[in-house]
SETIMAR-378970 format. One line per field, with one value per residue (C-alpha): residue number from 1; residue in one letter; x, y, z negated. Coordinates in steps of 0.1 Angstrom, whole numbers. Layout:
N
pos <- [NUM  ...] $
code <- [A  ...] $
px <- [X  ...] $
py <- [Y  ...] $
pz <- [Z  ...] $
//
This chain:
79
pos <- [1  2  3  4  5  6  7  8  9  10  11  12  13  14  15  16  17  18  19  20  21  22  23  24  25  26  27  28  29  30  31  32  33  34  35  36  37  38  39  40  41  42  43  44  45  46  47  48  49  50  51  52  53  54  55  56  57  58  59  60  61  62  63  64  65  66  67  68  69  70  71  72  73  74  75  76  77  78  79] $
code <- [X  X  X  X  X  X  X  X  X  X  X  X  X  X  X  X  X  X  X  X  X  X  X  X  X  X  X  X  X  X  X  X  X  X  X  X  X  X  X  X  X  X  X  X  X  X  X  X  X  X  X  X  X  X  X  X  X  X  X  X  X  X  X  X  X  X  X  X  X  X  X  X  X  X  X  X  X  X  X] $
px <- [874  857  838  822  823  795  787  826  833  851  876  882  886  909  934  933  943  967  982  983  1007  1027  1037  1043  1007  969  946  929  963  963  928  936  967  943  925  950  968  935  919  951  974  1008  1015  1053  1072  1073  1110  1116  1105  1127  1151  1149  1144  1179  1198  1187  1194  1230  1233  1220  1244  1216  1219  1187  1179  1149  1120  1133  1162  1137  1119  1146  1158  1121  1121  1159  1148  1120  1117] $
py <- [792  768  786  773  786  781  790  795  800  768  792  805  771  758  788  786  749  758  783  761  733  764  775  738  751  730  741  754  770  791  804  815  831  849  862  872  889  905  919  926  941  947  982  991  1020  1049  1056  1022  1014  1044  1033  1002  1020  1039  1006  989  1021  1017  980  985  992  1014  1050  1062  1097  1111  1103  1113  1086  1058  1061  1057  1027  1010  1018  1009  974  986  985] $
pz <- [-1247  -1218  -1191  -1161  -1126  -1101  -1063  -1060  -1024  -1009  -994  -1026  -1039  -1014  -1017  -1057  -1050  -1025  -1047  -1077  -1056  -1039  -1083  -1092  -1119  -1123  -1109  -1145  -1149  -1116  -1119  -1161  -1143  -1118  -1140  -1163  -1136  -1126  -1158  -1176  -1158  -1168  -1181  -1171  -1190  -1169  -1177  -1175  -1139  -1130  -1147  -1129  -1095  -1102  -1108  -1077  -1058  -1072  -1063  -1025  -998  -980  -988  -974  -987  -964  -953  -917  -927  -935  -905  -884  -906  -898  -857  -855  -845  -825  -788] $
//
C-alpha cells in the first residue's frame, strides 16, 4: 500500500532522516518501521519476560535486593 504524507514537520523530517542513516535503513524503511513500532506493539509473554528478567539477574554480578539497596547503588557516585 502507497500513502502520502503532507505538512510533516521539518523536524520531524530531519530526525526520520537522521535516524534512517544512524540503522544503515531508507528513509521509506525508517518511517514503515515507526509506524510499525508505533501501532503494533510487540506483545511479550508474561512468563517469558520474567523468565528473561530471572536469567539476566543470574548473569549480573550486582546482587541488589531492595529498594533501600538500589538507591544507594544510584547516589554512590553522587556528590
Amino acid at each position: 500500500m502507497n500513502i502520502t504524507v503532507k505538512d510533516l514537520p521539518e523536524p520531524v523530517h530531519e530526525r526520520l532522516k537522521e535516524a534512517a542513516t544512524a540503522t544503515g535503513r531508507s528513509l521509506n524503511k525508517m518511517i514503515v518501521h515507526t509506524l510499525e513500532r508505533a501501532v503494533m506493539p510487540t506483545v511479550t509473554d508474561r512468563r517469558e519476560l520474567l523468565g528473561r528478567i530471572a536469567r539476566f539477574r543470574g548473569e549480573s554480578p550486582l546482587r541488589i535486593e531492595s529498594l533501600e539497596e538500589i538507591e544507594a547503588a544510584v547516589n554512590e557516585e553522587r556528590p
